[in-house]
C-alpha positions as CSV (number, residue, x, y, z in Angstrom):
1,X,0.0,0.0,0.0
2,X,1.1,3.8,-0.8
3,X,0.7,6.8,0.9
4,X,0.6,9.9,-1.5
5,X,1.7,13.2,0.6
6,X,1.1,16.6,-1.4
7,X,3.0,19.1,0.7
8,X,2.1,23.0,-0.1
9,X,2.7,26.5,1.8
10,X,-1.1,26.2,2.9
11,X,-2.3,22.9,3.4
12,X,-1.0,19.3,3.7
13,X,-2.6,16.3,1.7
14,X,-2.5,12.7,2.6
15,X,-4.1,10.3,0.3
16,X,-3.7,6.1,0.2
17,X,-3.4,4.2,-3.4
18,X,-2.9,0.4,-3.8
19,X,-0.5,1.0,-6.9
20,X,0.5,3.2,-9.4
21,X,-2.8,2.7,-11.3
22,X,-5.3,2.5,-8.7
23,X,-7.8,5.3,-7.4
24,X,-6.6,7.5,-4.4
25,X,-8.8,6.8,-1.4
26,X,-9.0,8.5,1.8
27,X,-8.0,12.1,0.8
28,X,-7.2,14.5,4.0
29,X,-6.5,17.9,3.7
30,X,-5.8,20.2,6.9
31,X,-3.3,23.4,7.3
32,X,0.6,22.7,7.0
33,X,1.9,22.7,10.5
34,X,4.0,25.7,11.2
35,X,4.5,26.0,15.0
36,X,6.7,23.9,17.5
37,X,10.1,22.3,16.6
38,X,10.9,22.0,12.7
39,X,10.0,18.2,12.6
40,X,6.4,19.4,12.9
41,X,5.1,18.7,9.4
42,X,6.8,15.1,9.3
43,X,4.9,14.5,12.9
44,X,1.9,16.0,11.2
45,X,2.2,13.6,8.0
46,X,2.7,10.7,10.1
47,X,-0.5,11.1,12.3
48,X,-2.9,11.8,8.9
49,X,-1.3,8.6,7.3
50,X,-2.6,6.9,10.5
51,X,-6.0,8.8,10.4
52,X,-6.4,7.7,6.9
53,X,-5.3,4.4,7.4
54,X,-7.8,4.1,10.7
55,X,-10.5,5.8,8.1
56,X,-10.1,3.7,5.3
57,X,-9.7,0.3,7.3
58,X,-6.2,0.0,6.1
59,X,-3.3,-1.6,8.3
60,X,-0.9,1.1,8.5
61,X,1.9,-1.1,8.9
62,X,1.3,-2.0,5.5
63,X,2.1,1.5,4.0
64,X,5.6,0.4,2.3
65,X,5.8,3.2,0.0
66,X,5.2,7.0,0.4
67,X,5.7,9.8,-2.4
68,X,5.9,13.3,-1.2
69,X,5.4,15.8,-3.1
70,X,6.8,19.3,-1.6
71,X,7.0,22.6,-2.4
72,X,10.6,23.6,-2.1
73,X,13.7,24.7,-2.3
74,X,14.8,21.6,-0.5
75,X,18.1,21.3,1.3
76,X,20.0,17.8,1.8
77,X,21.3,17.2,5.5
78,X,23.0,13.9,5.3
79,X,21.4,12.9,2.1
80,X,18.2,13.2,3.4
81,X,15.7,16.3,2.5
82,X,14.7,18.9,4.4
83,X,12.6,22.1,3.1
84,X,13.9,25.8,3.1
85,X,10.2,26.4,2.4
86,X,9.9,30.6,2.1
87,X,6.3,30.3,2.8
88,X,6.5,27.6,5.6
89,X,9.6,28.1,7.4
90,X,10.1,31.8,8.8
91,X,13.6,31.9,9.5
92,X,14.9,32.4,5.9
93,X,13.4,35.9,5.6
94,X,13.0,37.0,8.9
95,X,9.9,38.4,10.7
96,X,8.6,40.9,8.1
97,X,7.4,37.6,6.3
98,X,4.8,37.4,9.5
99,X,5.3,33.5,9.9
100,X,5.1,31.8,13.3
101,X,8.6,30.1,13.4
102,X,12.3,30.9,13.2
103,X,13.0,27.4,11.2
104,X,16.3,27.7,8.6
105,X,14.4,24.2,7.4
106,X,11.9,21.8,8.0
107,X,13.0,18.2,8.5
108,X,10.7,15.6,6.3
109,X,12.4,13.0,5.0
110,X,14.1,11.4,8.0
111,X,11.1,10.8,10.2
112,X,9.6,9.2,7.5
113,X,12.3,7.1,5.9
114,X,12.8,6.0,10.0
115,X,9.0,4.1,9.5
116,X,8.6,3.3,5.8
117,X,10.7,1.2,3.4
118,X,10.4,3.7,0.6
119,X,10.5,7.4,0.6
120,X,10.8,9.4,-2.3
121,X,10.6,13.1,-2.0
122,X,10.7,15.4,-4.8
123,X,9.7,19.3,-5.6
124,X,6.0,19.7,-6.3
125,X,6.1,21.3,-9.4
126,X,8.5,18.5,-10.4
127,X,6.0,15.7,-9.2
128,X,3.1,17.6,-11.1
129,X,5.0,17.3,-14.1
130,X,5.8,13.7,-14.0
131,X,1.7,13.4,-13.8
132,X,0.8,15.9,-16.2
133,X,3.3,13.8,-18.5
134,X,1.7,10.5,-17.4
135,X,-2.0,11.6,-17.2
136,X,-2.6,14.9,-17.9
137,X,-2.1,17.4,-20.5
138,X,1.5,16.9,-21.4
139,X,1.1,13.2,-22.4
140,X,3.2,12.2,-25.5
141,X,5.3,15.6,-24.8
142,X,9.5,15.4,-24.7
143,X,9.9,19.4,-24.2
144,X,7.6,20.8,-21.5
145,X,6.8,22.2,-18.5
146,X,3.9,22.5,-15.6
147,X,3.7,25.9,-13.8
148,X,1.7,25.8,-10.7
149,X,0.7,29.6,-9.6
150,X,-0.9,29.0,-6.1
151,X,0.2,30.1,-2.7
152,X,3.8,30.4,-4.2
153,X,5.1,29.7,-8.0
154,X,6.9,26.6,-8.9
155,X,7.5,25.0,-12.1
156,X,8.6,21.4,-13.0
157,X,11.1,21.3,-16.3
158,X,11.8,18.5,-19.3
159,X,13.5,18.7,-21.9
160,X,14.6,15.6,-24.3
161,X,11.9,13.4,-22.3
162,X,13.9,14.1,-19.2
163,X,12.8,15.7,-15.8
164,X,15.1,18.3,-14.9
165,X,16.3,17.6,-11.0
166,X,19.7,19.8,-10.6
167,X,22.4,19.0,-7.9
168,X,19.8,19.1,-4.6
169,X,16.1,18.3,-7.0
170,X,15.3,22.3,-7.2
171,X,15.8,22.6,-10.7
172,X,13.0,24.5,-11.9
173,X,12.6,27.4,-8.9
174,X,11.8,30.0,-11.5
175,X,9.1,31.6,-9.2
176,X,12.3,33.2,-7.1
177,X,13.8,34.9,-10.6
178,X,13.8,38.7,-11.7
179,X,11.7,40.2,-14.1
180,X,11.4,43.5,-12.9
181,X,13.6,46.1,-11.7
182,X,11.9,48.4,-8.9
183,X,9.7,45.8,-6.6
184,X,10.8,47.5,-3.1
185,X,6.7,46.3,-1.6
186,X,7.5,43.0,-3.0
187,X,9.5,41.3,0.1
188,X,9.6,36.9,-0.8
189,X,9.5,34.8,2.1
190,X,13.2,33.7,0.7
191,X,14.0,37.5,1.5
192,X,14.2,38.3,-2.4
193,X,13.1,41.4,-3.2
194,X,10.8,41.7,-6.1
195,X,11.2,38.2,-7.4
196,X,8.2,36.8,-9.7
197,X,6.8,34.7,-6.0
198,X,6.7,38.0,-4.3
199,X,5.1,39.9,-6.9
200,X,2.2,37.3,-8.0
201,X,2.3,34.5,-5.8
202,X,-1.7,34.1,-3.8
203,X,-0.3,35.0,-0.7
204,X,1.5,38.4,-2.0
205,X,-1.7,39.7,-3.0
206,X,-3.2,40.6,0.0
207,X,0.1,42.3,1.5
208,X,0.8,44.9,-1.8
209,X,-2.7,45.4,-2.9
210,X,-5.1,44.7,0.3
211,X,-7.5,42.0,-1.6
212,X,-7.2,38.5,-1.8
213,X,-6.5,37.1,-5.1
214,X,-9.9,35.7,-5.2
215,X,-11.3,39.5,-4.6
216,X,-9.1,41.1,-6.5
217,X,-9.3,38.7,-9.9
218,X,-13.3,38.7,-9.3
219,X,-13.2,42.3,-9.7
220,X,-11.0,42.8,-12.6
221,X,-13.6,40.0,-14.5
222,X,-16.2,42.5,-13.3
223,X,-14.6,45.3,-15.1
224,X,-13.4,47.4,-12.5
225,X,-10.5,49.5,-13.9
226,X,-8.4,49.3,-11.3
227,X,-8.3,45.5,-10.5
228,X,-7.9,45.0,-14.1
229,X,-4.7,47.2,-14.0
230,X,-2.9,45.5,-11.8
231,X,-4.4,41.5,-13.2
232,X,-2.9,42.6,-16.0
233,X,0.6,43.8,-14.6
234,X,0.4,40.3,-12.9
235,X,-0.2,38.4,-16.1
236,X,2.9,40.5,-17.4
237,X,5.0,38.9,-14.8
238,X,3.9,35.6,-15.1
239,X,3.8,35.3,-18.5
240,X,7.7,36.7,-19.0
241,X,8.1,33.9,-16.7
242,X,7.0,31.4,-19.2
243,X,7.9,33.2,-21.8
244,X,11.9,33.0,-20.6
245,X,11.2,29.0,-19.9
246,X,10.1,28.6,-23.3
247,X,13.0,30.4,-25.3
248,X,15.9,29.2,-22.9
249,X,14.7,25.4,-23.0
250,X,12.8,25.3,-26.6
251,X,9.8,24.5,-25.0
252,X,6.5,22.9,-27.1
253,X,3.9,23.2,-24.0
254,X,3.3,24.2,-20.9
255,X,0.3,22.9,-18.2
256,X,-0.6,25.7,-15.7
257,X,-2.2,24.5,-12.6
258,X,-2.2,26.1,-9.3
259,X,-5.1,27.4,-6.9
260,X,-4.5,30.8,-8.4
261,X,-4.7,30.0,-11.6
262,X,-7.1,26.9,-11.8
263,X,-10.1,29.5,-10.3
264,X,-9.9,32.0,-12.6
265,X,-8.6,29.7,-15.4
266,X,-10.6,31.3,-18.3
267,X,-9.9,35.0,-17.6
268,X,-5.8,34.2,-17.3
269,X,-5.3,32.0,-19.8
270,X,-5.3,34.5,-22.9
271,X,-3.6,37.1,-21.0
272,X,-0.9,35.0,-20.3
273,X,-0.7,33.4,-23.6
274,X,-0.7,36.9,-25.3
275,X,2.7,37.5,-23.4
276,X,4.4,34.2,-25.4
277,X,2.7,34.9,-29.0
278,X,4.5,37.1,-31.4
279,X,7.7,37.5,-30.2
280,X,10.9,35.4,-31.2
281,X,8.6,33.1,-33.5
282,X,11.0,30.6,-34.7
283,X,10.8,29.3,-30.7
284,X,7.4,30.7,-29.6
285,X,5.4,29.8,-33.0
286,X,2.8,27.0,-31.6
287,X,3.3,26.9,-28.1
288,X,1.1,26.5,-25.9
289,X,0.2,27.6,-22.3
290,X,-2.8,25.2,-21.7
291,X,-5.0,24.2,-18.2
292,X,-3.7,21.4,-16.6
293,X,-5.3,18.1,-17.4
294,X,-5.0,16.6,-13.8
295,X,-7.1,19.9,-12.9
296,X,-7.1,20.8,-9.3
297,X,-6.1,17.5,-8.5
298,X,-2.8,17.4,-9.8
299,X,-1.0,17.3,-6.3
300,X,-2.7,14.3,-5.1
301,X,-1.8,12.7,-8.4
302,X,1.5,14.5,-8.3
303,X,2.7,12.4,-5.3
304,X,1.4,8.8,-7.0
305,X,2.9,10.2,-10.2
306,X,6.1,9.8,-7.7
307,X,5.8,6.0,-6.9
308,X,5.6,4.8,-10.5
């Protein structure tokens, strides 16, 4: 039996699959642990396997396999991974960020690799790519990408039919790059100033423009000038994100998933894609920014994805 672990900056996911093709059963959700010592989301994934199990009449001593899918950066202690988390551990950038901890990391893999045979922990936006690839909207695709734009922005790379992993598995952290110059409201919880996370990521919304993103996109599909000023300066950031993906790696699609995006899906989607057409053709001339195929459930499939 497998546990599937989807690990964001807001909530935690634990779900239980027999295999690689079977259903996910048992799905619980509930907000990541930041408090306490910096063991505290392993603890917390370790009690919701056991709730699930306990739910879903499953022995828990016959979870052998567990796929976690994280946001990141990661950092390996000992060849084990830990998370440098900006919007879980509150350490990194210091108490303007507002979270409740001082953690440098988060330990995860080492309390669970101390219970279960098999641990495999990889970068969310990595994992949602290996599902998109497998059942979503990048099947039959050797150059591509997922972009999830949620609480944070991650994005999972491959090129030649190849995930991209890099020396530690955080290839792919474009969400903490530059594309503007003068972002001094814009403070990442990786202490970046003005990188694309701090500019558009959900949970920068509310600190440099005093709506949520769910307010503030509702308005702008209502009309209201102002809100559709600054979705559309968002949209510029985002999609020179995806844009520089596409040229520097020869992309031929991209699958965009994300709370952010997947709930207002239909009024992003153009403006983003208007920021890839028409410019440098010869590498941009039918790509495609497209919703992912694994919808909103492409972290619970992220983590099976994982366990292949």
């Amino acid at each position: 039996m497998r546990a599937c672990v989807d690990i964001g900056g807001t909530k935690v996911a634990v779900s239980l699959s027999a295999s690689s093709d079977a259903p996910l059963i048992g799905r619980r959700s509930e907000p990541t642990a930041k408090t306490g010592d910096n063991d505290a989301v392993a603890v917390q994934i370790l009690r919701m396997i056991d709730e699930v199990c306990a739910e879903q009449g499953v022995d828990a001593a016959s979870i052998d396999r567990v796929g976690v899918s994280s946001t990141g950066p990661f950092e390996l202690h000992d060849g084990m991974v830990e998370l440098a988390t900006p919007n879980i551990c509150g350490g990194i950038a210091g108490p303007a960020r507002g979270l409740p901890n001082q953690w440098m990391t988060a330990i995860i893999e080492a309390p669970l690799a101390r219970r279960f045979g098999q641990v495999r922990v990889e970068n969310d936006a990595v994992a949602g790519l290996e599902a998109e690839r497998h059942w979503g909207a990048l099947k039959g695709f050797d150059h591509c990408a997922y972009a999830t734009w949620s609480t944070g922005v991650g994005v999972g790379l491959c090129v030649d039919g190849r995930a991209l992993r890099g020396k530690n598995g955080n290839a792919g952290h474009a969400g903490h790059s530059f594309v503007v110059d003068d972002a001094s409201d814009a403070l990442c919880g990786c202490g970046n100033l003005g990188d694309v996370e701090a500019l558009v990521a959900g949970n920068s919304m509310s600190r440099r423009f005093g709506q949520s993103a769910p307010d503030l996109f509702s308005a702008a599909s209502a009309g209201d000038a102002k809100a559709l000023d600054i979705v559309d300066g968002l949209c510029r950031v985002m999609g020179r994100m995806l844009y520089n993906m596409i040229i520097t790696l020869d992309l031929q699609r991209i699958s965009l998933g994300g709370s952010v995006f997947w709930h207002h899906r239909d009024f992003l989607l153009p403006k983003l894609q208007a920021q890839i057409d028409g410019k440098l053709m010869p590498l941009t001339r039918g790509v495609l920014l497209v919703p992912a195929g694994l919808g909103d459930k492409v972290g619970d499939y992220a983590a099976l994805a994982l366990l292949d």
